[in-house]
N, C-alpha and C positions, 0 to 999 in steps of 0.2 A: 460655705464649705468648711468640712469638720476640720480640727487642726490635728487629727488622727486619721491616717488611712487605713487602722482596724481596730475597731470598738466591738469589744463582747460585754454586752452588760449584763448584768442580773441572771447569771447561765446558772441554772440545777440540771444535773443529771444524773437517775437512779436508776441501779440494778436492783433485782432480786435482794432486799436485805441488806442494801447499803447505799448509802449517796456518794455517790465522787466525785460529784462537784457540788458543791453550796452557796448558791448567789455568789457566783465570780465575776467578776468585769474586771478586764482586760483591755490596755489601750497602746497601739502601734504607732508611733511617730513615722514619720516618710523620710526616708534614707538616713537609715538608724540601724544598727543593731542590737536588739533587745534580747539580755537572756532569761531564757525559763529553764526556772531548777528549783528541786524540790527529792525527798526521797522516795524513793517507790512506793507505789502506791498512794502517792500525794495527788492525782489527778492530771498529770501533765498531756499523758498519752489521751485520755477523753477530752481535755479542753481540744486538743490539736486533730483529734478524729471527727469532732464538732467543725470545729474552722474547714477541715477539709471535705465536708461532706459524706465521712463514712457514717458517723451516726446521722439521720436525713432530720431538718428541720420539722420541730411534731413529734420527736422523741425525747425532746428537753425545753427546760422553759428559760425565757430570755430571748434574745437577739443579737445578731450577729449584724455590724454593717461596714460595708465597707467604702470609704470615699465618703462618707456619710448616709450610702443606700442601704437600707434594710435588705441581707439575702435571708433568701429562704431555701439553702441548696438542699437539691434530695440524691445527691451521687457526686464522686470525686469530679466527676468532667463538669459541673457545675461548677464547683469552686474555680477549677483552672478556667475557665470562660470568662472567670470574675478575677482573673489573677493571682492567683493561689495557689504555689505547688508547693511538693515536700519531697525531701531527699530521705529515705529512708535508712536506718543504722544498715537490717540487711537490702544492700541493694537492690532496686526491683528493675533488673537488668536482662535478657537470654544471652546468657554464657556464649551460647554458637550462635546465634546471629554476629553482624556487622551494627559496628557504630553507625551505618547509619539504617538500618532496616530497623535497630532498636528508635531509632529516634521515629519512623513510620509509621511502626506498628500499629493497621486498622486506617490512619489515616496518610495513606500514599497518596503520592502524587502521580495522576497520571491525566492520560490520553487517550480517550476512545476506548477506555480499559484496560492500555497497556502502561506498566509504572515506567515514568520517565526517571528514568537512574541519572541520566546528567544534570535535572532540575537538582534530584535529592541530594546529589553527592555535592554543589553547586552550596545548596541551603546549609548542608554537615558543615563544610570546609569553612564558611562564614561563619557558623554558629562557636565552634572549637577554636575560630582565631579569639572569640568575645572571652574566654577563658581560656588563653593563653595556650595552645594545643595547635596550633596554627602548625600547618609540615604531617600531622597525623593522619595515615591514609582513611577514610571514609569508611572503604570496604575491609581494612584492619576488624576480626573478629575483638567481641569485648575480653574472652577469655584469656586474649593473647597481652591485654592491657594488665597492671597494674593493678591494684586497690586506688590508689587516689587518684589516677588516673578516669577508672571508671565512673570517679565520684565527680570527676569534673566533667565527662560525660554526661550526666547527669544534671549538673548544673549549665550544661547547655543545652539542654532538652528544654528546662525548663525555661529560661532566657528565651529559645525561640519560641516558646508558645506565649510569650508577652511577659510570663508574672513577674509583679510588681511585690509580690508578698513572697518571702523562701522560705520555706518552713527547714530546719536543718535538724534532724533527731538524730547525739549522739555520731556527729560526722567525721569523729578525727579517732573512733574505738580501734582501727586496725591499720591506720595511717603510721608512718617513721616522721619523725622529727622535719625533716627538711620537705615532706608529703605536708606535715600540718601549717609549716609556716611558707608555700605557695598559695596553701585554699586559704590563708588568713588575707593575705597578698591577694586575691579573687576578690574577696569579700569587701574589702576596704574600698578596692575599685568600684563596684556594684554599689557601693552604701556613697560612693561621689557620684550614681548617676541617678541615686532618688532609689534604688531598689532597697525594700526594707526587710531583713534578717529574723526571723525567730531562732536562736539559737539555745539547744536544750543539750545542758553535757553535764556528765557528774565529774567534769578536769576542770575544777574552779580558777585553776590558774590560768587557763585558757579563758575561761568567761570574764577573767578580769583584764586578760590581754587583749582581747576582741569587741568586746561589748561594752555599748554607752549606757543603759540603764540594767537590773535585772527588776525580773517577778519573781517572787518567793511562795513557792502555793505547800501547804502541809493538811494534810487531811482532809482533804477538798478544798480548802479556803485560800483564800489571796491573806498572806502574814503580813509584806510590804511589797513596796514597788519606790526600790531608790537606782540615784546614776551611782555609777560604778565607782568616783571620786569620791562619793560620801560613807563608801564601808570599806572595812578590813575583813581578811578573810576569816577571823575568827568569830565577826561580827556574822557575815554570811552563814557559815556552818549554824552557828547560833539559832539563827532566822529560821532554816530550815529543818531540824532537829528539833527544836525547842529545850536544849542546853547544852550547855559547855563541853566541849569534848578536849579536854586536857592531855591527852596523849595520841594523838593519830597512829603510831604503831606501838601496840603497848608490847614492847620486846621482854622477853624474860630470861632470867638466866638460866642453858642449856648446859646439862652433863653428859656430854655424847660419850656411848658405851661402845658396843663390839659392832663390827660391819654386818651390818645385814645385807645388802645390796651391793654388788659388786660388779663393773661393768669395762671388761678387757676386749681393747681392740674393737672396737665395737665399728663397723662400715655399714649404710644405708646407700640402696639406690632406688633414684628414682622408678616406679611403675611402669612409665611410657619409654622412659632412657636410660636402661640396664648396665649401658654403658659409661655413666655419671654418677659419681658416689655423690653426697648430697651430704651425708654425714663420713668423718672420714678418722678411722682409728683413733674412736674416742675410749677413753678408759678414765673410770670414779671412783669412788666407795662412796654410799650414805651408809651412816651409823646409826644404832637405835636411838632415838629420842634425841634429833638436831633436825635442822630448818636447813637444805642444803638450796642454794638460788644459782638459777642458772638465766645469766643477763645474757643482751646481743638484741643484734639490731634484726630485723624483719628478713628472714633472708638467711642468717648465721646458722641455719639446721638447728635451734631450738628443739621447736615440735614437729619435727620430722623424727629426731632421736629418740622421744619422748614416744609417738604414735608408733614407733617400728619398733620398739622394745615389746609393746604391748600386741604388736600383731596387728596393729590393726592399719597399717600403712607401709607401702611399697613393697618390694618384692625384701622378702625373709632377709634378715640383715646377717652379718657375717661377725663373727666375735665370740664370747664367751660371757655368758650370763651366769652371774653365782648368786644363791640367795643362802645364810645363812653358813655360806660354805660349800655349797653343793651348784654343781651347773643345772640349771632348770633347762627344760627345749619348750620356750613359750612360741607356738605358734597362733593364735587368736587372743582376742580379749577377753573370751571365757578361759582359757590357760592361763592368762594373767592373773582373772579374778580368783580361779582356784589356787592358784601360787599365794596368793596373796598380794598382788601386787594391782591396785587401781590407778585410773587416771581418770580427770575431770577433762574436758577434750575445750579447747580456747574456742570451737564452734559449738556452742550450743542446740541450735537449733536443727543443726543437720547433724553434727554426732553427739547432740549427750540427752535429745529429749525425742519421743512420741507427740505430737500437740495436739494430735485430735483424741487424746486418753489422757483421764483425769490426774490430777496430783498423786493421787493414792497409788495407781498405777505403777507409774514414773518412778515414785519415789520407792518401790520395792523391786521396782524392773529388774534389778542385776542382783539381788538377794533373796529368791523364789526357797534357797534352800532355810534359808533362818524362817520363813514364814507357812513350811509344810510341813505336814504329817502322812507319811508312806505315800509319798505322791499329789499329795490334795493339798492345795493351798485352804490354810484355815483362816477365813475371809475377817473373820472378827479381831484375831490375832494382827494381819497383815494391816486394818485398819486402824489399831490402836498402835502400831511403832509407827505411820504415817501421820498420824496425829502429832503424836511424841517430836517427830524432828521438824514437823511443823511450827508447834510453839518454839521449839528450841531457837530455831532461825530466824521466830517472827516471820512468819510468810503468812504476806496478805493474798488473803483467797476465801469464797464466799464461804467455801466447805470443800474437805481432800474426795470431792465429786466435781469439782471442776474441773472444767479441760485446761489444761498446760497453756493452751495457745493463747486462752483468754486473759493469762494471766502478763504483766508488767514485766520487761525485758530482766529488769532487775528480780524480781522473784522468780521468773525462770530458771537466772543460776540460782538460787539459794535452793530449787529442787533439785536440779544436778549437784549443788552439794549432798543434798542429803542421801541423794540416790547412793555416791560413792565413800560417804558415811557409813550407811548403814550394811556393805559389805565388808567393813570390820578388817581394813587391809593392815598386812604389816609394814607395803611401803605405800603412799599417798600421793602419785603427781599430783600435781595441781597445774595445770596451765592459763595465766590470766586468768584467776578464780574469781577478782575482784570488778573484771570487766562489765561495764554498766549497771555497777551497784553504787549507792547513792552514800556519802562520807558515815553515815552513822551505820548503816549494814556492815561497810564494809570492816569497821572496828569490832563487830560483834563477829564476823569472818574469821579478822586477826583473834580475837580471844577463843573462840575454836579451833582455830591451828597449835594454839598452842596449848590447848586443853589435850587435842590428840596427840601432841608432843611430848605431854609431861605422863602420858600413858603409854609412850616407849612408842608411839607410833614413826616412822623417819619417815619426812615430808621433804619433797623438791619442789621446790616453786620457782617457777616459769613466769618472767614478767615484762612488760616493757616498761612497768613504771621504774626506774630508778630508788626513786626513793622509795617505792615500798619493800625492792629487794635488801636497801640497805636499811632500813626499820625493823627487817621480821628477821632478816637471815642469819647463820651462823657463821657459814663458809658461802661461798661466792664464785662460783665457775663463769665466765666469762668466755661466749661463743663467736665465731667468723668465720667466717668460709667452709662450714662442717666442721671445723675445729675447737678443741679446748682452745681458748690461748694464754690463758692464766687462771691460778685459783687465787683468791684474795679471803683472808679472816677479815668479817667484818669490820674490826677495830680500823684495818688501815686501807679499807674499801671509800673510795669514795665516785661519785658521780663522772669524776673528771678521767679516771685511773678505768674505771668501765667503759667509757665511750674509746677513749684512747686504743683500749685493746680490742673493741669491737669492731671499729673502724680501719685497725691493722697499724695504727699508728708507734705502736708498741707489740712485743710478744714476748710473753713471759710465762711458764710453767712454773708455779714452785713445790 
């Protein structure tokens, strides 16, 4: 018996014009958690679509075993019959179903044809106590759950279909702080009963909080494979990158000029509950050429003030919107874009891309007018600025002909940067710009931001990272309950003074 319960050896796997993987091998201890990280486009997402059966044995070379048996899987339900699931970044959940109809799907339980709901509901309640969820009613809808909640949904689908192997890609991108350190608390439990973790996140501090050894893969290849005791994280970064990254937010010095953006009394409510402000007499200025950050916890109307200024969420907000000094009436996100005002949207995949239309596409989608002439898109024009913010960002992609979808979660946002690049705004949201891009993209992000800074562009940025708001920012709006509840200059901003006001623990305008 192997003393590995997942061996990939010797795996190649080529596209069109490129290898992305190159003789990798891969080895999974038994109740272990192992992380995988690497930057986009380093192979993670193909070794892990290999393990799961989406690319079928026959489409790459090498071997996969598990237990020590040779599989040959040709589909996901393959893998999972051999113990093998994966929790996916976006969850692959039905909103309007029931926790437990999602846990059925296709394969019900029943009788003579008819599904027994007391067996299933029987099996849910068992399954949801094994991740702590015990008291959660069964036929509870998942839309009415949580994010992390769902996510441990999820990890109990998986547990009752036996796996031995979790695949975890990128599990804690939309999680709050006390959401990440319960599934840490999951996980540790699951790693005492022999179940083995692959854990893949670009929050190394999390990989070093959780995880017993990592793999490091960069441009298809395995760099190393050490326990987490034997590196520092500057060592890790290193590994992955292939050099020194000396300044994680390279901040620069900002001379904020006149208000461009001005935002009085501002109240949002929700779509379905008109009755409920969500955002509640909020009022800012951003000035020309400043990083203005706006922190809070998951929940504090963020990106709900952010999406309803631009129109593009909940019913029409109430307040006064000034650009330059003048009240603009922005109702859509084409009013916005023509105002001059963009937002990069913290959901990618459902608001800031197309996936079954290529790069080129995407990346000119909200900029039709920079790329025509009397109405005709001039095709060669439109392909050479596509090009241009391609190299600019580093986006790995076969050629700006491929489709969006095929591309690496991390080079998805780096097109939604460019997309809202290249509409040329005088104000910039940014929401979670940095979300699943890998430590060295994300630096080349920061010197972009501040590139369109020091070109008079005024940028808001929307984070949950703490320390990235206080690495890039100027000024510091701190949100809760729909509310401002302090502004902080960066100088006297710190991690401790954010949560405090986030949480209500304090409240402070100055």
């Amino acid at each position: 018996m192997s003393e590995h319960i997942l061996e990939m050896r010797n795996i190649t796997k080529d596209f069109p014009g490129v290898r992305a993987l190159d003789n990798v091998s891969y080895y999974l201890r038994p109740g272990t958690v192992h992380g995988l990280v690497g930057e986009n486009g380093a192979g993670k997402s193909t070794m892990v679509k290999i393990l799961c059966g989406v690319y079928p044995h026959g489409t790459y070379a090498g071997s996969v075993l598990i237990n020590g048996r040779e599989q040959g899987f040709q589909s996901i339900r393959d893998s999972e019959r051999a113990g093998v699931a994966i929790i996916y970044q976006e969850l692959a959940t039905v909103k309007e179903l029931s926790i437990c109809e999602n846990f059925f799907i296709g394969q019900e339980i029943a009788r003579h044809g008819i599904i027994d709901w007391n067996a299933q509901n029987r099996t849910v309640k068992e399954a949801l106590r094994a991740v702590s969820m015990e008291g959660v009613d069964p036929n509870r809808k998942i839309k009415e759950l949580g994010v992390g909640h769902q996510q441990l949904v999820e990890i109990a689908k998986a547990l009752h279909k036996q796996a031995r192997i979790l695949v975890l890609d990128e599990p804690t991108s939309s999680l709050s702080e006390a959401e990440v350190s319960r599934l840490f608390d999951i996980l540790r439990g699951l790693r005492g009963q022999g179940v083995s973790c692959i854990y893949i996140s670009h929050r190394l501090d999390e990989v070093f909080q959780i995880a017993d050894e990592v793999t490091v893969l960069r441009d298809g290849q395995i760099i190393g494979n050490r326990a987490m005791g034997e590196l520092t994280r500057s060592e890790l970064i290193k590994m992955m990158v292939g050099r020194e990254l000396t300044q994680m937010y390279p901040r620069k010095p900002h001379t904020p000029g006149q208000v461009v953006l001005e935002v009085r009394d501002w109240t949002a409510y929700q779509p379905d509950l008109p009755e409920k402000p969500v955002v509640k007499n909020v009022s800012f200025q951003v000035r020309q050429g400043e990083i203005l950050g706006l922190a809070g916890l998951m929940g504090s109307g963020r990106t709900e003030l952010a999406m309803n200024l631009i129109g593009a969420w909940g019913i029409k907000g109430e307040g006064t919107l000034l650009l330059d000094g003048k009240e603009v009436n922005i109702g859509s996100p084409r009013n916005a874009i023509q105002a001059g005002i963009s937002c990069l949207s913290e959901n990618r995949k459902e608001q800031g891309l197309v996936l079954i239309m290529d790069v080129r596409e995407n990346i000119t989608a909200a900029s039709s007018g920079h790329i025509s002439r009397l109405g005709i898109i001039d095709h060669a024009l439109e392909a050479k600025e596509a090009r241009s913010y391609v190299e600019a960002l580093r986006i790995k992609c076969f050629s700006i002909q491929q489709e969006v979808g095929n591309l690496s979660g991390g080079n998805q946002q780096k097109v939604c940067f460019a997309k809202w690049m290249m509409t040329r705004p005088r104000v910039l949201i940014l929401d979670e710009p940095t979300r699943g891009v890998d430590v060295g993209a994300k630096v080349e992000i920061y010197d972009l931001i501040n590139k369109l800074v020091d070109e008079g562009v005024c940028v808001v940025l929307i984070s949950s990272e703490h320390q990235e708001i206080l690495g890039m920012c100027d000024r510091i709006l701190v949100m809760g309950g729909g509310e401002i509840r302090a502004e902080l200059d960066w100088k006297e901003a710190t991690q401790e003074k954010i949560l405090a006001y986030s949480i209500g623990e304090a409240d402070e305008r100055r």
